[in-house]
C-alpha positions as CSV (number, residue, x, y, z in Angstrom):
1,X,-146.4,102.8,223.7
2,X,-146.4,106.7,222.6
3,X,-146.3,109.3,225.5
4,X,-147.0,111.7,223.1
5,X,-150.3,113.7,223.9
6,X,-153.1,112.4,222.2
7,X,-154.8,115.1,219.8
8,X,-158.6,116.4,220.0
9,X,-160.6,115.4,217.2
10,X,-162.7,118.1,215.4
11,X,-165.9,117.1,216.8
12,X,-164.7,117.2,220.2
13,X,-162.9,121.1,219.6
14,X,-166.6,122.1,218.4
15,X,-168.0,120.8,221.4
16,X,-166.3,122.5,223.8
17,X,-165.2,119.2,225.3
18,X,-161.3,120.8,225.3
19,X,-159.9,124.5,224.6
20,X,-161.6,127.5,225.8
21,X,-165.2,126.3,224.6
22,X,-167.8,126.5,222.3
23,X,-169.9,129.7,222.0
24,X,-173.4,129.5,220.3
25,X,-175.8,132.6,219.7
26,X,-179.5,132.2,219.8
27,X,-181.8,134.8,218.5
28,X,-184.4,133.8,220.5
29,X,-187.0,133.3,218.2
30,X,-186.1,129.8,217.5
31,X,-182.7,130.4,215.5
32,X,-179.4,129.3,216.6
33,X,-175.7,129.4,215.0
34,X,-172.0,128.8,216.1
35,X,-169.8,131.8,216.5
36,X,-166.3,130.6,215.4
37,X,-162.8,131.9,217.2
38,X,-162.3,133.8,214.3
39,X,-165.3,136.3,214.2
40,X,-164.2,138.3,217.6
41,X,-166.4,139.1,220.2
42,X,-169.8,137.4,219.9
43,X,-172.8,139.6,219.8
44,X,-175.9,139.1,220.9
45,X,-179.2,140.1,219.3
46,X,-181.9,142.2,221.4
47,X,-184.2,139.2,222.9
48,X,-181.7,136.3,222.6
49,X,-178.9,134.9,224.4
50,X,-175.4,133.7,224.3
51,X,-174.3,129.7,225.3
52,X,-170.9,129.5,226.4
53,X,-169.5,125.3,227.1
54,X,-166.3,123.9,227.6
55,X,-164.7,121.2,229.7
56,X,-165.3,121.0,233.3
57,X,-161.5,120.0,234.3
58,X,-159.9,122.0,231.2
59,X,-157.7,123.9,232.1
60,X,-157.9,126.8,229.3
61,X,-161.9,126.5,230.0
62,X,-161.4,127.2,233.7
63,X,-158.7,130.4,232.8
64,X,-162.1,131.7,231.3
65,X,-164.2,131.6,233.7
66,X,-162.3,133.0,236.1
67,X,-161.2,136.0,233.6
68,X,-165.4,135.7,233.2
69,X,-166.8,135.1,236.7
70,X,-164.1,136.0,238.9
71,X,-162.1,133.7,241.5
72,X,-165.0,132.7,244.1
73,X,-168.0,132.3,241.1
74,X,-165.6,130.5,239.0
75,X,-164.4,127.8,242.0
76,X,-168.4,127.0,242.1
77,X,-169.0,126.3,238.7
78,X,-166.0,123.8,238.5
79,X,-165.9,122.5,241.9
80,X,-166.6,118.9,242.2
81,X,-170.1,117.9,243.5
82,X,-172.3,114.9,244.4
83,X,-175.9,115.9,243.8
84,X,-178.0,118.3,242.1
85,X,-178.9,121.9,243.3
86,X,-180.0,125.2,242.5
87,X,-177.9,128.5,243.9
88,X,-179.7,132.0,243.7
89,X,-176.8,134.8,243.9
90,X,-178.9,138.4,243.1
91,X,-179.9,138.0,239.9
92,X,-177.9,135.0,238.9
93,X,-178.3,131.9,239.6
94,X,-176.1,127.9,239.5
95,X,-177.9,125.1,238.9
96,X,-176.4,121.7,239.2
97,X,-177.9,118.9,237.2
98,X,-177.1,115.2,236.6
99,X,-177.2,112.7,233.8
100,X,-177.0,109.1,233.3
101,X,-174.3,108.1,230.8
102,X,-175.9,106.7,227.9
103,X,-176.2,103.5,227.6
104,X,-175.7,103.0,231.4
105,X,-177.2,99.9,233.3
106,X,-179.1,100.6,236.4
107,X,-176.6,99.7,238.9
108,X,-174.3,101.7,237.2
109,X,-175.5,104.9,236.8
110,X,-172.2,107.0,236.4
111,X,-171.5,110.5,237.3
112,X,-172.2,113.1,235.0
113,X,-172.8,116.2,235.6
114,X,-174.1,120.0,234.4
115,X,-172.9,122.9,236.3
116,X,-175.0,125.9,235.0
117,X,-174.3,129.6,235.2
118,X,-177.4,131.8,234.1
119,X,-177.2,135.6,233.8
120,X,-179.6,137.5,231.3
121,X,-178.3,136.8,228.3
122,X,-175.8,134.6,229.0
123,X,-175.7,130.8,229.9
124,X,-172.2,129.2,230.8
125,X,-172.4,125.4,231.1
126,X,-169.3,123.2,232.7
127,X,-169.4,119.8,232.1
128,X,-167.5,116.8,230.6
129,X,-170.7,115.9,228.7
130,X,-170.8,116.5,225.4
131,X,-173.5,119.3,225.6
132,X,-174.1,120.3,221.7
133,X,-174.7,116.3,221.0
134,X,-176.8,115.4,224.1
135,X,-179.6,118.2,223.3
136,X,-179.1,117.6,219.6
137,X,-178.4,121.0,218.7
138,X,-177.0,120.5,215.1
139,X,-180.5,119.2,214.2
140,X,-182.2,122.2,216.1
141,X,-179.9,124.4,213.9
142,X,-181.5,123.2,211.1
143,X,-185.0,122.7,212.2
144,X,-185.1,126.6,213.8
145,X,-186.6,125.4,217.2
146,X,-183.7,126.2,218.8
147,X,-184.4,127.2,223.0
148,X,-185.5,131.0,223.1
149,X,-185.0,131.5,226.4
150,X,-182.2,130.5,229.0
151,X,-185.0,128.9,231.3
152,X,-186.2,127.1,228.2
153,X,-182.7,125.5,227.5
154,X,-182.5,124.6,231.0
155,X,-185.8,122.8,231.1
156,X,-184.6,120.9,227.7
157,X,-181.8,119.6,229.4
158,X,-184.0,118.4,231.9
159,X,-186.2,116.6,229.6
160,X,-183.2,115.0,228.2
161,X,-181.9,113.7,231.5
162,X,-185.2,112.3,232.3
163,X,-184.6,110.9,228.8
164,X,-182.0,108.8,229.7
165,X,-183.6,107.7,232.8
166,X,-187.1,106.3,231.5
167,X,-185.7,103.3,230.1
168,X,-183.9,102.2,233.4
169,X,-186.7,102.7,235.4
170,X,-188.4,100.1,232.6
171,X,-185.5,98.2,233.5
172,X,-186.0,98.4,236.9
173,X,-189.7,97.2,236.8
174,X,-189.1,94.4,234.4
175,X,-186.6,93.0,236.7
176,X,-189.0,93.3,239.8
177,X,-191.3,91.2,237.4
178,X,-189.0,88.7,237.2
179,X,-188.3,88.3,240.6
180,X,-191.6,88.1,241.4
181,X,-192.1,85.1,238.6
182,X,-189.2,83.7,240.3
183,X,-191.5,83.5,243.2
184,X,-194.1,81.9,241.8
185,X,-191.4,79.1,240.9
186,X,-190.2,78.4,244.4
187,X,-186.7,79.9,244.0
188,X,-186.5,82.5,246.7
189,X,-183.1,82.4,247.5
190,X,-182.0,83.6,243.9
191,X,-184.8,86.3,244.4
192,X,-183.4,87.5,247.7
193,X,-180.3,88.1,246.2
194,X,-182.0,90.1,243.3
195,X,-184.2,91.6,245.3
196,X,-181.5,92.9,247.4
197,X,-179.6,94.1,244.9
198,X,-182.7,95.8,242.8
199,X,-184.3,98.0,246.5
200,X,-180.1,99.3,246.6
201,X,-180.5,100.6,242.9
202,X,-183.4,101.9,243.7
203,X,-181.9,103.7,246.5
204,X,-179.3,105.1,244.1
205,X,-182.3,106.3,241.8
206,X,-183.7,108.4,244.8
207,X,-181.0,110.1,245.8
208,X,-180.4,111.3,241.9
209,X,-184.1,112.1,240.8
210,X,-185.4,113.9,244.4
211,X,-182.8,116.4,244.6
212,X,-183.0,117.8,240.8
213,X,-186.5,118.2,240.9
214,X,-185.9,119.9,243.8
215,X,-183.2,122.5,241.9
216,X,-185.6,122.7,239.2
217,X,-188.5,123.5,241.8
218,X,-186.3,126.2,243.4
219,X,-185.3,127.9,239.8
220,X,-188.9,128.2,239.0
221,X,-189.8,130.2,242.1
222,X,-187.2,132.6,242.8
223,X,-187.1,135.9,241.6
224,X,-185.2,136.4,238.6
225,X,-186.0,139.8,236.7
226,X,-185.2,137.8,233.1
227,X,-187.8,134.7,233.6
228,X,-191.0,135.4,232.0
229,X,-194.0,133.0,233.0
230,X,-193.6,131.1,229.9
231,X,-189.9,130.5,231.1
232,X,-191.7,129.4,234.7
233,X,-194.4,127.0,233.2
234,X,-191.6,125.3,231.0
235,X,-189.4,124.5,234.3
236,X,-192.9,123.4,236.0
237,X,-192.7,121.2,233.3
238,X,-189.9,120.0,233.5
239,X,-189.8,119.6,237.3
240,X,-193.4,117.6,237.3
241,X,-191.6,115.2,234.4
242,X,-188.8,114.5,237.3
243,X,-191.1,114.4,239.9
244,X,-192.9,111.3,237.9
245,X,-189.9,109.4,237.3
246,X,-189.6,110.0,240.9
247,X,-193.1,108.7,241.7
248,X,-192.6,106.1,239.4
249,X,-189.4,105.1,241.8
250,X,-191.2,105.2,244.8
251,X,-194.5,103.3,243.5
252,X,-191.2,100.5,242.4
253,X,-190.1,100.9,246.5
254,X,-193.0,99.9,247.5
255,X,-193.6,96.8,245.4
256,X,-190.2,95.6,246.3
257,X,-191.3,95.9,250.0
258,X,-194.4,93.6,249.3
259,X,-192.3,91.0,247.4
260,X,-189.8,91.2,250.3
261,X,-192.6,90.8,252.5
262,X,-194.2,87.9,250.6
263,X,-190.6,86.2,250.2
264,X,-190.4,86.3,254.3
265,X,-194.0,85.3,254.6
266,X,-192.9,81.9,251.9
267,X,-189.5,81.4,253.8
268,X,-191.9,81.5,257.5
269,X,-194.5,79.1,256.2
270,X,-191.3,76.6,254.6
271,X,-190.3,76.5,258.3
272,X,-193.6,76.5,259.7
273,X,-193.8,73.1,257.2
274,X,-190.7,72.1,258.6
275,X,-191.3,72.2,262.0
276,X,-194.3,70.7,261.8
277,X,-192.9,67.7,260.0
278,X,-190.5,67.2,263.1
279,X,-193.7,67.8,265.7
280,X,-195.1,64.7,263.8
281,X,-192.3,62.9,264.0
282,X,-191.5,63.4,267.8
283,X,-195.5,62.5,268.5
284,X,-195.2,59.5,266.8
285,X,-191.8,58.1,268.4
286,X,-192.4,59.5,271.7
287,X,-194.9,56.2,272.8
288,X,-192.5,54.4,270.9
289,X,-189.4,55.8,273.0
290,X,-191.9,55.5,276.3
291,X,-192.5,51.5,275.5
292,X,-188.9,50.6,274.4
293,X,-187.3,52.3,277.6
294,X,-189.7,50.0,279.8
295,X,-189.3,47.0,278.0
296,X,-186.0,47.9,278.0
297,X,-184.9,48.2,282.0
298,X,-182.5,45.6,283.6
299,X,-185.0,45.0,286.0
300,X,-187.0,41.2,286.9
301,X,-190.7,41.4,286.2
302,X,-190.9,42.5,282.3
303,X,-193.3,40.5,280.6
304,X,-192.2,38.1,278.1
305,X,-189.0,38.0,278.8
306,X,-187.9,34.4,278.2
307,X,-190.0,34.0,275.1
308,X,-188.5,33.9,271.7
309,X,-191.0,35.3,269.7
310,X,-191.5,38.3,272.2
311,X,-189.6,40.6,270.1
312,X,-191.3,40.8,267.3
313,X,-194.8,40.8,269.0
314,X,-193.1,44.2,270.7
315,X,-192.2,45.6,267.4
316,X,-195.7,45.1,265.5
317,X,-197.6,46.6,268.4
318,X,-194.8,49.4,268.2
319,X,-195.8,50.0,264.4
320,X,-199.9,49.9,265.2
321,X,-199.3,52.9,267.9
322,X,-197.1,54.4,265.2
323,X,-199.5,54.2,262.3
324,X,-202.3,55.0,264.6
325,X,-200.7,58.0,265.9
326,X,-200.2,59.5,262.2
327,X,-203.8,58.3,261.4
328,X,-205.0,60.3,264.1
329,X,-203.2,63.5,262.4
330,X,-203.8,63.2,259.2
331,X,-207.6,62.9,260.5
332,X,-207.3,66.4,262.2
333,X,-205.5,67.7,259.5
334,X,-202.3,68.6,261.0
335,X,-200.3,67.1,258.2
């Protein structure tokens, strides 16, 4: 096998995804195009922005941004993180998003995230996401609906992100349907386990949706002198979009608390049935364990003890109190 380094392919040099980054310049009025290495220093038009992403763990990409940000701005944007949030510093502000890998199962949900820097006119995005393919930019180029704004291309990545997360959650509620069929079918010890395994997904769900609509929440509210109130309504947008993926999460919670509830209320009444097969059992044999222990004691006196059809006189009158006795329950319906 080769040690040599492997080489980036084109695709992955445009993206940003190794080198120093990808820089794209938006007019904002909808337009959008790539500055190459080649053109020097990108300039920005009057009203638009500038898009700056590269690789969160390359090293070139992180020289930048600390030539960019300087040391202490720089070690946020790339320092490892678990969750999402939203940092205002005067008129700056981080915002840490995450996204499901495509193609992800819901009990794998992977760890990708976007670490954000917005300025004015100048958005700097660290990730090992392919940025440029996941908000389809090369079509957006085309199309001239490029984001105007910064807050608009923030709230467009966190469409996309609740994007990817819609068809889990449709996931998610089609496997609570089956375990609730499963019910209906009598096997609740196969839905236990599923049911168990589904509420800790869910779980995982939670603890990704609540806290980005939370950074989203935060980034709509604060002050920054460059968001305009269409900027604001878009994040409310795009905040009330995670909020009902997380709604739809917590109205999936609460269903798998009522089929856990119903699968202990079917495991209580198999036991109840269980028990009260053995309560029927002990009332029947216990005037048949009462008449063989008297029959039974080495003592003179018992009746019919010399006579050789005495036995079986003793063991039909056994089986008439036995038959009687589960008469008499079936009659009261306790069987």
């Amino acid at each position: 096998m080769s040690d040599a380094p492997k080489v980036p392919n084109e695709r992955a040099m445009q993206n940003g995804l190794v080198g120093g980054g990808a820089v794209l310049i938006f007019d904002g009025k909808g337009g959008m195009r790539r500055h190459e290495p080649g053109e020097g220093h990108p300039t920005v038009p009057p009203g638009g922005f500038k898009l700056v992403v590269g690789n969160s763990k390359g090293p070139e990409f992180k020289l930048w941004l600390k030539t960019e940000l300087g040391d202490y701005n720089s070690s946020l944007v790339t320092a490892p993180t678990s969750r999402s949030r939203c940092s205002v510093m005067d008129d700056r502000a981080l915002v840490v998003l995450r996204v499901v890998r495509p193609g992800a199962a819901p009990h794998d949900l992977g760890r990708q995230f976007l670490t954000i820097w917005i300025e004015r006119s100048r958005v700097i995005i660290a990730s090992e996401l392919n940025i440029l393919d996941f908000l389809g930019l090369a079509k957006v180029e085309q199309a001239e609906h490029a984001p105007i704004t910064p807050a608009d291309l923030i709230s467009r990545l966190a469409l996309r992100a609740s994007d990817r997360l819609e068809p889990l959650i449709e996931m998610l509620g089609d496997r609570l349907d089956e375990i609730e069929e499963s019910l209906i079918t009598q096997r609740t010890d196969k839905a236990q386990d599923n049911l168990e395994q589904l509420r800790r997904t869910l779980i995982n769900f939670r603890r990704l949706v609540w806290p980005q609509r939370d950074a989203l929440s935060t980034l709509e509210v604060e002050d920054l002198s460059f968001f305009s109130d269409r900027d604001r309504l878009r994040l409310r947008e795009s905040s009330m979009r995670t909020a009902r993926i997380g709604d739809e999460l917590q109205a999936l919670s609460e269903r798998a608390v009522l089929v856990h509830e119903e699968i202990i209320d079917d495991r209580a009444e198999q036991m109840n049935k269980a028990m009260l097969v053995l309560a029927a059992v002990t009332v029947i044999f216990s005037p048949l364990t009462l008449l063989t222990g008297l029959l039974g004691m080495n003592v003179s006196g018992i009746p019919f003890a010399e006579s050789p059809g005495a036995f079986w006189v003793v063991c039909v009158f056994a089986l008439a109190i036995g038959i009687g006795a589960l008469w008499l329950m079936r009659r009261r319906h306790w069987l």
